[in-house]
C-alpha positions as CSV (number, residue, x, y, z in Angstrom):
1,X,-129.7,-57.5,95.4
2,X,-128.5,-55.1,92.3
3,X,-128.5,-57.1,89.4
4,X,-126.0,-57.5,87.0
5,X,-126.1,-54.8,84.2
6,X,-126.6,-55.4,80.4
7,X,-124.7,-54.5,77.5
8,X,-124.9,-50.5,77.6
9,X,-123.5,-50.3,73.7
10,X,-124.4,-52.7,71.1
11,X,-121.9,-55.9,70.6
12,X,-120.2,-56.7,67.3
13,X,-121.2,-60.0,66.7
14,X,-118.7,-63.0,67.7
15,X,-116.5,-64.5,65.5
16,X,-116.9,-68.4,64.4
17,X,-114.9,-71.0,66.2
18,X,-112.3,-72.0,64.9
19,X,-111.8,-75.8,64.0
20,X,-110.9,-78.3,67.0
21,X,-108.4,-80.8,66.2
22,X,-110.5,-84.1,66.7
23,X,-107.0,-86.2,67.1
24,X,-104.8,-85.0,69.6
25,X,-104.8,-83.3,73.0
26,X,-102.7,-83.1,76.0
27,X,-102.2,-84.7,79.9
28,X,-101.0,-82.1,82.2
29,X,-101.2,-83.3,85.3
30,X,-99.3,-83.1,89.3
31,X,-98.6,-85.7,91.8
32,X,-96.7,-86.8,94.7
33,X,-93.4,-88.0,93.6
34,X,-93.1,-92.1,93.5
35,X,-92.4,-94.9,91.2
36,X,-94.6,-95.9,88.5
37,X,-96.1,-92.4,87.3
38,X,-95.0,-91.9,84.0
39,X,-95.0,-95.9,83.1
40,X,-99.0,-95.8,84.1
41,X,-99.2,-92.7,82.0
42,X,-97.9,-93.8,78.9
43,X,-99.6,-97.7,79.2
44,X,-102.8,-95.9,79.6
45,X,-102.2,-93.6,76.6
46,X,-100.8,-97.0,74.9
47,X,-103.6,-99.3,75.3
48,X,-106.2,-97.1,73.9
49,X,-103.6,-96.5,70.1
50,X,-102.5,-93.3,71.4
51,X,-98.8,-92.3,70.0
52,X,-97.7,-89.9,72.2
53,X,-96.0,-87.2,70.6
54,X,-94.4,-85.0,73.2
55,X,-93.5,-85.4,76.8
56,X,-92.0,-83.7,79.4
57,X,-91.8,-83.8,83.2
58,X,-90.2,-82.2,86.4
59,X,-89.6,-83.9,89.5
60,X,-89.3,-80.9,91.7
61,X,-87.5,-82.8,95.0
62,X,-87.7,-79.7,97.6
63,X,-92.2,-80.0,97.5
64,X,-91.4,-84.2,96.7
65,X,-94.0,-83.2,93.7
66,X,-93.8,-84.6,89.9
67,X,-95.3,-82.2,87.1
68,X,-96.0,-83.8,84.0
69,X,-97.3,-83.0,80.6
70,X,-97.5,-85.2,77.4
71,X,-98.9,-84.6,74.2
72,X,-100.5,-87.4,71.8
73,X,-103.2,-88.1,69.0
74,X,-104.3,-91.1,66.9
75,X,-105.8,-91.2,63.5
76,X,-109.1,-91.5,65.4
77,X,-111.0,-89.2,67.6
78,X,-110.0,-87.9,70.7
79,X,-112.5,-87.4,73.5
80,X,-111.0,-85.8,76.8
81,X,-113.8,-85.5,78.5
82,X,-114.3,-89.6,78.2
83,X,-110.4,-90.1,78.3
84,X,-110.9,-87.9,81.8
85,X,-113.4,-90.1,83.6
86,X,-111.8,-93.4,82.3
87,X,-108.5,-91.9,83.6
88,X,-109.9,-91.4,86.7
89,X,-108.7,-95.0,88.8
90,X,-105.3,-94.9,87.5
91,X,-105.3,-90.9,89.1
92,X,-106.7,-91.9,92.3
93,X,-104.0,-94.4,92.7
94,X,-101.3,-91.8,92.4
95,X,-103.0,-89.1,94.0
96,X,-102.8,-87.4,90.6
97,X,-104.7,-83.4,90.2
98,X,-104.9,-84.4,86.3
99,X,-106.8,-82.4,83.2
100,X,-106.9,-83.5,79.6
101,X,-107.3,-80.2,77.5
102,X,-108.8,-80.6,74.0
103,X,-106.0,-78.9,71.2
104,X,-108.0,-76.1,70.2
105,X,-106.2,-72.8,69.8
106,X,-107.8,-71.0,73.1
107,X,-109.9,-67.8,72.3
108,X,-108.4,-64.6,73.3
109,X,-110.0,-61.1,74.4
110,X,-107.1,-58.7,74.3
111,X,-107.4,-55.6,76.4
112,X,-105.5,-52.7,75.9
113,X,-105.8,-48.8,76.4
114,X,-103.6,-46.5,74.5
115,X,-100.4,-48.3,74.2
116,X,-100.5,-50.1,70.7
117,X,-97.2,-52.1,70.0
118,X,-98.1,-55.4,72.6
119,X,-101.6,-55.4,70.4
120,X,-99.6,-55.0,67.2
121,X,-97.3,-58.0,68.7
122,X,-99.6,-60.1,69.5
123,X,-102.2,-59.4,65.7
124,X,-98.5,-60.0,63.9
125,X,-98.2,-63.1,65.5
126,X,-101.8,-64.3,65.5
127,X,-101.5,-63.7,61.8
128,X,-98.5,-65.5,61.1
129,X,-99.9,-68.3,62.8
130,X,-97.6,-68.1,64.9
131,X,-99.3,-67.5,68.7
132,X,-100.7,-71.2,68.9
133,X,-104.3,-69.0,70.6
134,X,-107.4,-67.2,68.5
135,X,-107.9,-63.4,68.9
136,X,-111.4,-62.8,69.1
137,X,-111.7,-59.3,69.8
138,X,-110.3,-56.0,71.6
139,X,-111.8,-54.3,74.4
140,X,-110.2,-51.0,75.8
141,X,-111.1,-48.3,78.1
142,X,-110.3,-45.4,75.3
143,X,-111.2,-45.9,71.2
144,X,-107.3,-44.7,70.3
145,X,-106.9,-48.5,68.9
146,X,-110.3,-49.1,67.6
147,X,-108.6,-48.9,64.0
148,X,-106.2,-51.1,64.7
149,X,-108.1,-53.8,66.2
150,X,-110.7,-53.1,62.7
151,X,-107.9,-53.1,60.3
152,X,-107.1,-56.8,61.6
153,X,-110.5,-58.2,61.2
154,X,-111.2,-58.1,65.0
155,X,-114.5,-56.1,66.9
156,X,-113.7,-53.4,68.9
157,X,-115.5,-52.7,72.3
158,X,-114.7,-49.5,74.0
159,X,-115.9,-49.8,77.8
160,X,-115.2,-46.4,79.5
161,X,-114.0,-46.9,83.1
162,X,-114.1,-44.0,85.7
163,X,-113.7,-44.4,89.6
164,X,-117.8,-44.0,89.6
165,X,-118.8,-46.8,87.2
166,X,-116.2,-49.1,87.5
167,X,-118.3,-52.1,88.7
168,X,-120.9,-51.4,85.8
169,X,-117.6,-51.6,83.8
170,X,-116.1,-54.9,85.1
171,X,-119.4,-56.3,84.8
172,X,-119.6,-55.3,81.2
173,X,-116.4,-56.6,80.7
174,X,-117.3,-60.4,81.7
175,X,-120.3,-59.9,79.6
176,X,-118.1,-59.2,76.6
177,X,-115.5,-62.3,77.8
178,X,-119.0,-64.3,77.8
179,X,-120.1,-63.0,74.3
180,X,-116.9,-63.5,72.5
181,X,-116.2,-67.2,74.2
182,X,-112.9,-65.8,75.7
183,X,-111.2,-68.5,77.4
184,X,-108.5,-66.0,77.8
185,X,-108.1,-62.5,78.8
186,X,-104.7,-60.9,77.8
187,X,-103.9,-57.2,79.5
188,X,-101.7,-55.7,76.3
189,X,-101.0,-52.9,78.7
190,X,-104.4,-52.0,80.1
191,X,-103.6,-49.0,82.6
192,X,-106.4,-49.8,84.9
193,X,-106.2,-52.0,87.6
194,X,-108.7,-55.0,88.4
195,X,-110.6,-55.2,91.3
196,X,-110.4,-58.0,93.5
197,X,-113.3,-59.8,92.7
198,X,-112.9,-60.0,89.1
199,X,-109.6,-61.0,90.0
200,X,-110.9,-63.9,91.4
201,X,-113.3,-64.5,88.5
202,X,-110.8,-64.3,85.7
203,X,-108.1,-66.3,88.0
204,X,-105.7,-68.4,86.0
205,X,-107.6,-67.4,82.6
206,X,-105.9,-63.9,82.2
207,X,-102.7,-62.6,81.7
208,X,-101.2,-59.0,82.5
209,X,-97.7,-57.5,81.1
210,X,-95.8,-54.9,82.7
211,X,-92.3,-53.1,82.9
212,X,-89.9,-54.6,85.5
213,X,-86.4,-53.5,86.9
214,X,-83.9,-54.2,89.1
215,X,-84.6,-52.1,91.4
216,X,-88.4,-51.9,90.3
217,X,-90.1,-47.9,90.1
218,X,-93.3,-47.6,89.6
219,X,-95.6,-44.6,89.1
220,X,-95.1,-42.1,86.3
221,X,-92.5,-42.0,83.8
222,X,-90.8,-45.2,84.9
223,X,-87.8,-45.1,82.0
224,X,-87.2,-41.6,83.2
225,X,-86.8,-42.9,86.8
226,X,-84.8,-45.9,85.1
227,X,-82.3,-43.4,83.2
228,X,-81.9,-41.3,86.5
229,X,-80.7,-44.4,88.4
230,X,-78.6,-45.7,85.8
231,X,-79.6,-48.9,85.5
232,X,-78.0,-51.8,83.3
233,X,-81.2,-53.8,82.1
234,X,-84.8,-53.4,81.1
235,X,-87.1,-56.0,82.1
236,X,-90.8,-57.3,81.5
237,X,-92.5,-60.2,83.5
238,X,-95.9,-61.4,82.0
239,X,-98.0,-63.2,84.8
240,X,-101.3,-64.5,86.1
241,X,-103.0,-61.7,87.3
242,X,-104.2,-62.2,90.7
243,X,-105.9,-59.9,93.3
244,X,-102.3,-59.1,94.6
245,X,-101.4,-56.1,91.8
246,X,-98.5,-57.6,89.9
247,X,-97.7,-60.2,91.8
248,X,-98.9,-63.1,90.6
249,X,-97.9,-66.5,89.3
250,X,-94.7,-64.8,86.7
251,X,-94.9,-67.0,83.3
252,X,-92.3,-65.6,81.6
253,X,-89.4,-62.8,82.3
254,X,-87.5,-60.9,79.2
255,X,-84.3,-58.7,80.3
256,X,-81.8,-57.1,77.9
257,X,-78.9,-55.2,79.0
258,X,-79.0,-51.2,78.5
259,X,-76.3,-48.5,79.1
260,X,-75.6,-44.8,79.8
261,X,-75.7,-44.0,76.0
262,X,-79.5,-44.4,76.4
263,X,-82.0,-41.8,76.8
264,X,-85.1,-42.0,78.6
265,X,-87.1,-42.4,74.7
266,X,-84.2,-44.8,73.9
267,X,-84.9,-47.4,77.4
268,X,-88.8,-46.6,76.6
269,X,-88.5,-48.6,72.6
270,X,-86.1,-51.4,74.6
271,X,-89.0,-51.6,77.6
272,X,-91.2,-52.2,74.1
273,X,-89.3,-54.9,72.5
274,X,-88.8,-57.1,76.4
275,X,-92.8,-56.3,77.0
276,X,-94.1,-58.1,73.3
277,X,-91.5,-60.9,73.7
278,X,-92.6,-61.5,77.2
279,X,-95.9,-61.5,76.1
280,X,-96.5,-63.5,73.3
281,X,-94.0,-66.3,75.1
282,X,-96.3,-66.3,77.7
283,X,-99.7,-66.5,75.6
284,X,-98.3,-68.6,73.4
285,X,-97.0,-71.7,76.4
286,X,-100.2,-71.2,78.2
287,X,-102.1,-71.8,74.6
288,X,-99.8,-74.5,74.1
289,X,-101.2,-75.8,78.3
290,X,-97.0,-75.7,78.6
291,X,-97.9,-74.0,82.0
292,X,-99.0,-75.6,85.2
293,X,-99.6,-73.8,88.5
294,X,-98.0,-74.5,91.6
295,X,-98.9,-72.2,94.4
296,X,-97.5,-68.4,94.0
297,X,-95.2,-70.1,91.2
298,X,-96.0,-71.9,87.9
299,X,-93.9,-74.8,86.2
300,X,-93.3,-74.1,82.5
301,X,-92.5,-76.2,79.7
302,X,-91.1,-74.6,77.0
C-alpha cells in the first residue's frame, strides 16, 4: 500500500474561524409528497420557540417528491445536531432524507490557474460581505495569482500538476482542503481536470465554472470558434463537479445575448462577465444551503 504523501512545501498557516451564529440555522430536507409535511415542520420548529424566518418549498408532481427548506432562530441557542436526533420520529414518519445545517458562512478553498477575474469576483464579493461563504485560501497549479490572492489577506499554495505527479498533486490538494477547513472547493477556472476519484471525494462540496454555448465548442480558443459560427449568446453554467467532466448537477446558468459586431476579444470580456455572475450565484445559494440535490439535477431556492 503507497501511502499518502505529505506536504512537499510548507503551509501558510490557517485562518481563524469565523464566528457561528449560535441562534439560527436551517431545515432542508426531501420527502414523498403527502399531507401533513410542512404543518409537522413548523409545529416542531414551534413547540421548541423557534420563529421561523424563511420558508420555501417545491412539490415537484412528475417524481411525487416535496423539497423543503425553512430558515429560523430564537434568542436562545441553536443546536442542530440535538434538533437532528430529536427530529428524528417526526422524519421517519414521513420518510423524510432531512439535515439541519448550522448558519456559519461555509469555508472556501478557491482554485484557480492563470485566469484572474472569477478570483477577483469572488475576493470583491467576499469583501463586500456580500458571498454569504469565508475564503480561506487559494491554491493553483501556476504562482501568476499568488499576488492577488496576498494582496487580499488570503495564503497562497502553488501545487504544480504534470501528467507524472498528478496523484501526488490531488493528494496534496485534500491535504490543503484538510488544513484550511474547506468545506468548499470552488474551481475559479482551474484548467486541469479532476480525476475520478477525487471526484468522488470532493462530491457535492466543490463547484466548477465553465464557458457554455448553444451549440457548445470545446477545445482551444472557444470565443474564436464562437465568432466563426456566429452565435447569438454567451453562456456559463456553474455546477457540482462530478466524475462525469462538466456534467454534473448545473446550479446556476448566466446567458447574455451577443451579435456580429463582436470580435473574438469582444465575446471573450462578455464570456467573463456570464462566468463571475454564474459563479458567485452559485457559491453564494449553496452558502446560503438554497440548493438541494436530486439525482443528475438540483432544486434551487433563490
Amino acid at each position: 500500500m503507497t501511502a499518502t504523501p505529505t506536504l512537499t512545501r510548507p503551509v501558510p498557516a490557517a485562518a481563524a474561524p469565523s464566528p457561528v451564529s449560535a441562534h439560527s440555522a436551517v431545515l432542508t430536507l426531501a420527502c414523498p409528497q403527502r399531507a401533513g409535511i410542512v404543518h409537522a415542520v413548523s409545529r416542531f420548529l414551534v413547540e421548541r420557540g423557534f420563529d421561523i424566518t424563511e420558508h420555501q418549498q417545491f412539490d415537484d408532481r412528475v417524481e411525487g417528491t416535496l423539497y423543503l427548506r425553512t430558515a429560523f432562530g430564537s434568542e436562545g441557542t441553536v443546536d442542530a445536531e440535538a434538533l437532528a436526533a430529536e427530529f428524528a420520529e417526526t422524519a421517519a414518519h414521513f420518510g423524510m432524507d432531512y439535515t439541519f445545517h448550522r448558519a456559519a458562512p461555509p469555508r472556501v478553498l478557491v482554485m484557480v490557474s492563470k485566469l484572474d477575474h472569477c478570483l477577483h469576483d469572488l475576493i470583491y464579493r467576499w469583501k463586500a460581505g456580500n458571498l454569504a461563504a469565508e475564503l480561506v485560501a487559494v491554491a493553483s497549479n501556476h504562482p501568476d495569482l499568488r499576488p492577488m490572492a496576498e494582496a487580499a489577506g488570503l495564503p497562497f499554495v502553488h501545487i504544480p500538476v504534470t501528467a507524472g505527479t498528478k496523484p501526488q498533486a490531488e493528494a496534496e490538494l485534500l491535504e490543503v482542503v484538510d488544513v484550511y477547513g474547506a468545506d468548499l472547493v470552488v474551481l475559479a477556472r482551474y484548467m486541469q481536470v479532476l480525476s475520478d476519484g477525487l471526484c468522488r471525494k470532493l462530491a457535492g462540496r466543490a463547484i466548477n465554472i465553465h464557458h457554455s454555448f448553444l451549440p457548445g465548442f470545446k477545445g482551444a480558443k472557444p470565443y474564436h470558434q464562437a465568432h466563426a459560427r456566429g452565435v447569438k449568446h454567451i453562456g456559463a453554467t456553474a455546477h457540482y463537479v462530478t466524475a462525469d467532466l462538466d456534467e454534473g448537477p448545473i446550479i446556476e446558468q448566466e446567458v447574455i445575448r451577443v451579435d456580429h459586431r463582436l470580435a473574438p476579444q469582444d465575446l471573450a470580456t462578455v464570456g467573463r462577465d456570464a462566468e463571475t455572475l454564474a459563479l458567485a450565484r452559485a457559491v453564494r445559494w449553496h452558502a446560503e444551503k438554497r440548493v438541494l440535490l436530486s439525482g443528475h439535477r438540483t432544486i434551487v431556492f433563490p
